[in-house]
C-alpha positions in Angstrom: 0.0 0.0 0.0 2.8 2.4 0.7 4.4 1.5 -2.8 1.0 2.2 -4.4 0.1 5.9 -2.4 4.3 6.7 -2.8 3.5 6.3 -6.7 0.3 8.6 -6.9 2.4 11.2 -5.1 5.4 10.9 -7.1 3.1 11.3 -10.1 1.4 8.1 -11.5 -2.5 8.8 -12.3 -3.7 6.6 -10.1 -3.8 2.6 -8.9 -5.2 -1.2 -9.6 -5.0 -1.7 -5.7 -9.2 -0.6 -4.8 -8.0 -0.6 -1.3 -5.5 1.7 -1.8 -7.7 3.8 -4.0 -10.7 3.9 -1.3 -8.4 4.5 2.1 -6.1 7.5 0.2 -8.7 8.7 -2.2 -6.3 7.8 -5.4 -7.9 7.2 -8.3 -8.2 3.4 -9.5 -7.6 2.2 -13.0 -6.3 -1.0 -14.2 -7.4 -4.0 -16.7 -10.1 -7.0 -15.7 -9.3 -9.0 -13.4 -8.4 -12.3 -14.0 -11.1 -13.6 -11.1 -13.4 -11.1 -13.8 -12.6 -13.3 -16.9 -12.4 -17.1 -14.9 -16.1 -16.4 -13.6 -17.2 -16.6 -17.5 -17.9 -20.2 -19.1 -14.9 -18.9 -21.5 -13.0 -15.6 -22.9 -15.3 -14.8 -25.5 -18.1 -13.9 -23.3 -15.9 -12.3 -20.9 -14.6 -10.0 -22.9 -17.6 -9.3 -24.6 -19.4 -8.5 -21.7 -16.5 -6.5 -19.8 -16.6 -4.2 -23.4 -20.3 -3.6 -22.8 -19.6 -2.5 -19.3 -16.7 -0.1 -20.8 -17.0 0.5 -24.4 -15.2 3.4 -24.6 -12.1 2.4 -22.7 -12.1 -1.5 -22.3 -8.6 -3.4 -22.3 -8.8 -7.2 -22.3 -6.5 -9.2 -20.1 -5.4 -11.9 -22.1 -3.3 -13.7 -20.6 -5.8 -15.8 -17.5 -5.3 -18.5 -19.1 -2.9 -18.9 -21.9 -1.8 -15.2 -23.8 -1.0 -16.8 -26.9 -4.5 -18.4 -27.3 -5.9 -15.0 -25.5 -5.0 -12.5 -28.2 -6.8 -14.2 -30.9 -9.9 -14.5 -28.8 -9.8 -11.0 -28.3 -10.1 -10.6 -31.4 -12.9 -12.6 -32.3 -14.7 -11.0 -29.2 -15.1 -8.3 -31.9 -16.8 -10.1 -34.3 -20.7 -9.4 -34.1 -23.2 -7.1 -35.6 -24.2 -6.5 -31.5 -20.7 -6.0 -30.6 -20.4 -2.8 -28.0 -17.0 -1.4 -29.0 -15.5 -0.8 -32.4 -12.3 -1.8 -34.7 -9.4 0.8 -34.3 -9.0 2.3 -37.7 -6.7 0.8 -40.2 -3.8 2.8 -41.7 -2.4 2.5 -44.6 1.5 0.4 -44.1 4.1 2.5 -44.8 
């Protein structure tokens, strides 16, 4: 906790530690949890559901169970005419 409050006063924006956030008045921020993702019958609906929730600033955490099989997932989390959140914009390769 002292880590976490020395941070915010040094400069960070805030914390993932909700304790830390409640007792000092520090803003929280962070990704899902993992306990967020496992309570799902798999990642897909997961992550869908945690973009509904946050649409405008969701970040998936990947890696619960295996990051390599994660990313992909994440991806096809996307891919639904009732999706909440949309594709970044594709630019050109230069």
């Amino acid at each position: 906790m002292k880590v976490a409050r020395s941070s915010y006063l040094a400069g960070f924006a805030g914390t993932s530690n909700v304790l830390v956030g409640k007792r000092y008045e520090i803003p929280t921020m962070g990704t899902m949890a993992h306990s967020f993702v496992s309570s799902f019958g798999d990642e897909i609906d997961a992550f869908r559901s945690y973009a509904a929730s946050f649409p405008e600033t969701a970040t998936l955490l990947i890696d619960t169970y295996d990051t390599i099989a994660g990313a992909p997932q994440s991806g096809r989390s996307r891919q639904r005419d009732d999706c909440p959140w949309s594709a970044p914009e594709r630019r050109p390769h230069r």
